[in-house]
C-alpha positions in Angstrom: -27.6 2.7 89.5 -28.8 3.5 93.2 -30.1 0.2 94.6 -33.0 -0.6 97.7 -33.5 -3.2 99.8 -37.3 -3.8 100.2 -38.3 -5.7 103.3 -41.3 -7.2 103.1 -43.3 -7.6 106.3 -41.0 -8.7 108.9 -43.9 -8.8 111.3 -44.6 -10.8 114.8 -47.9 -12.2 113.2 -45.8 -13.5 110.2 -43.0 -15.4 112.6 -43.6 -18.3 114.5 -46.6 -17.7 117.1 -48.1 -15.2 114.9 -51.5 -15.4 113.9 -50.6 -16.2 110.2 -47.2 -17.5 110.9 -45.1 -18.3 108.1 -42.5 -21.4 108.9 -39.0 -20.4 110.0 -40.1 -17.2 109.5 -38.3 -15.8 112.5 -35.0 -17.6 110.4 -34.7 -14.4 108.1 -34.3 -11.9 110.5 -30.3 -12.0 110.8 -29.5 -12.7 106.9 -31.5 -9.4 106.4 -30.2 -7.6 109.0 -27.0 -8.5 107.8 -27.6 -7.1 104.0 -28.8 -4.1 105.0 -25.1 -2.5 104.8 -25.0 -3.7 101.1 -27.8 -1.1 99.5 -28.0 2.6 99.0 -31.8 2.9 101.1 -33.8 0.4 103.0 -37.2 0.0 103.1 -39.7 -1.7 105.2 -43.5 -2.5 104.7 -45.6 -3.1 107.3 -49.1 -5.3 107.0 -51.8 -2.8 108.7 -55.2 -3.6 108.9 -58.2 -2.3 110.8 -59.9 -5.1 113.0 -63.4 -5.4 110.7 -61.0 -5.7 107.4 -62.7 -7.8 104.8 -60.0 -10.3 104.0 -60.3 -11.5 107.6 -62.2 -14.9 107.5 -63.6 -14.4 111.0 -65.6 -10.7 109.0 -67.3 -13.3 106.7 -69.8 -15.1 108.8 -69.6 -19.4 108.8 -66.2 -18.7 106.3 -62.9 -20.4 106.8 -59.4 -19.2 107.3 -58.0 -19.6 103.8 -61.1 -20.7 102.1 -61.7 -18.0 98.6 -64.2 -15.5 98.3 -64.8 -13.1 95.1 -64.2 -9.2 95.8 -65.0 -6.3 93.6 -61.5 -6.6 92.4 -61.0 -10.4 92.2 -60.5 -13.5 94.0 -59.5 -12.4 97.9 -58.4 -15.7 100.1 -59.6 -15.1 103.4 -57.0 -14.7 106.4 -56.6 -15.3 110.1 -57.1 -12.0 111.4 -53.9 -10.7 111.7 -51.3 -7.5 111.7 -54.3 -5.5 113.1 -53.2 -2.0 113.7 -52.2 -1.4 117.7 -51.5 -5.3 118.4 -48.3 -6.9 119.2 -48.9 -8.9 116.0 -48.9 -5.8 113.7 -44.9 -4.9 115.2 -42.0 -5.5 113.9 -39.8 -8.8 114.6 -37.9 -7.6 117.8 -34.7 -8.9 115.9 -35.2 -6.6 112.8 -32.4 -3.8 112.6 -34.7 -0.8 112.2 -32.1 1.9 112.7 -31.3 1.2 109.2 -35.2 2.0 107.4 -35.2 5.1 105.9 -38.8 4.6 105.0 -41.8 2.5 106.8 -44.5 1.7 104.0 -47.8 0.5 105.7 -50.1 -1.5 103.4 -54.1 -2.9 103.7 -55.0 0.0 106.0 -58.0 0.4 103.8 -60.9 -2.0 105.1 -62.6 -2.9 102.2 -59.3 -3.7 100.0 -56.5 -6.3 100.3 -52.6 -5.4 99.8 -50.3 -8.2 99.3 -47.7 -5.8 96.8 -45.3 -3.0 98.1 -46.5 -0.8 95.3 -50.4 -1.4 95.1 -53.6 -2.4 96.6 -54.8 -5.6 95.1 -57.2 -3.8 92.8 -53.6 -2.9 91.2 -54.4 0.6 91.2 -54.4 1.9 94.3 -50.5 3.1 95.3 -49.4 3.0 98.2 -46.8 5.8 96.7 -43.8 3.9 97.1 -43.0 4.2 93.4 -43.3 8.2 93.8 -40.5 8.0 96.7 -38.1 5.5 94.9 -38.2 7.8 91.5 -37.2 10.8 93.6 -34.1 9.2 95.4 -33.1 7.7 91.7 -33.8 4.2 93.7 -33.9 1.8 90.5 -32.3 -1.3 91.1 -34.7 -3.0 94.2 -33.7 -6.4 96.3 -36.6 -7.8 97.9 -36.6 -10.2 101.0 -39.0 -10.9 103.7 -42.4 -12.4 104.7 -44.2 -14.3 102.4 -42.3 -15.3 99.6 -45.5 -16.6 97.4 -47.5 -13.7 98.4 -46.3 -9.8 99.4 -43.0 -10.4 98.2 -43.8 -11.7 94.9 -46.7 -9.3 94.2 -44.3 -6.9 95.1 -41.3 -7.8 93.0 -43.6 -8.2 89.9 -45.7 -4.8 90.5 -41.8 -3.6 90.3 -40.5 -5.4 87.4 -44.1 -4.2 85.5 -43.3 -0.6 86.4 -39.6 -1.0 85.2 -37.2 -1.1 88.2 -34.8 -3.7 88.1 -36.3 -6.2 91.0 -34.8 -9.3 92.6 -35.6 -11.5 95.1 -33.3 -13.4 97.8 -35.1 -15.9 98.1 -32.7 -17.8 101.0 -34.0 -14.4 102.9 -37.5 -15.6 102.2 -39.9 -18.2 103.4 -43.7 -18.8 101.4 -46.9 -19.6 102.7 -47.0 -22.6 100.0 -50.7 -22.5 99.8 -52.0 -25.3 97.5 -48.4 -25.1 95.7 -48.9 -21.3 95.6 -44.9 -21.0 95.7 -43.8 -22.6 92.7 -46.8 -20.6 90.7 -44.8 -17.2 92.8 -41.3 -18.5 91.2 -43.0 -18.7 87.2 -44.8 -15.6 87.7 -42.0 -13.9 89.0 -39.5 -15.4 86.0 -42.6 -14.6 83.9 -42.3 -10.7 84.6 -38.5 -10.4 84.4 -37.6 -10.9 88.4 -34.5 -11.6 89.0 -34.1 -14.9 91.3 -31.1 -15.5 93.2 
């Protein structure tokens, strides 16, 4: 079984400072780094949105940063603008080994559509045709780590599980959001689908 690390959006605007900073997000970087040597094929995503993207609170007049709104393909929480495509906030943690990617997948390009998973848009049809490029290279087994644990890398493990790859998440290689208790409801969901926790 050929296995994959999937890093999930090691990103300035994620890290302390960032625009949607995720605490001791910056904390990761190393431990990943360090279990890159460990997997067949890594592979990064990368958060990158146009500046008028709708999840952006500051696109929905008199809205607040991570108050809800409804979208045509369900509830959307509405962000600090952040990860916008040219900014410092939208590279890569400076720390992050990226000699070692042998793919970059870049997610919520689309304006008018959300993407928290590796695989999907959040309509959950949409691909972002990662799933094409693992079943070529016989990539089954996937290890996911990064930035957020509650969100993109638990949309991302699940979206995995569903389409049947064996998915796990480090989750000492993780750090969540924690929204309104949004990471214990990441950890059932994720058991919920078959996700390996470790």
């Amino acid at each position: 079984m050929s296995s994959a690390l999937i890093v999930i959006d090691m990103q300035n605007d994620f890290c302390p400072g960032g625009a949607l900073a995720v605490t001791g997000g910056d904390e990761i970087v190393q431990p990943i780094n360090a279990l890159m040597g460990n997997y067949d094929a890594v592979i990064l995503t990368q958060d990158w949105h146009p500046a008028d993207h709708t999840s952006f609170a500051a696109n929905h007049p008199g809205a607040q940063p991570f108050s809800l709104i409804q979208m045509p393909y369900g509830p959307q929480v509405l962000w600090p603008a952040h990860c916008v495509i040219g900014t410092a906030g939208a590279d890569f943690h400076a720390g992050l080994d990226l000699s070692r990617a042998d793919m970059v997948i870049r997610k919520g390009f689309r304006a008018g559509i959300d993407s928290y998973s590796a695989f999907f848009e959040n309509d959950h049809v949409t691909p972002t045709g990662l799933a094409g490029y693992l079943g070529e290279r016989g990539l089954t087994a996937l290890t996911f780590v990064g930035l957020a644990h509650d969100f993109c890398v638990a949309w991302s493990a699940i979206d995995a599980a569903k389409q049947g790859f064996t998915a796990t998440v480090i989750e000492a290689a993780t750090r969540a959001i924690d929204l309104d208790g949004s990471r214990d409801r990441a950890r059932a969901d994720m058991r919920a689908a078959g996700v390996n926790l470790e």
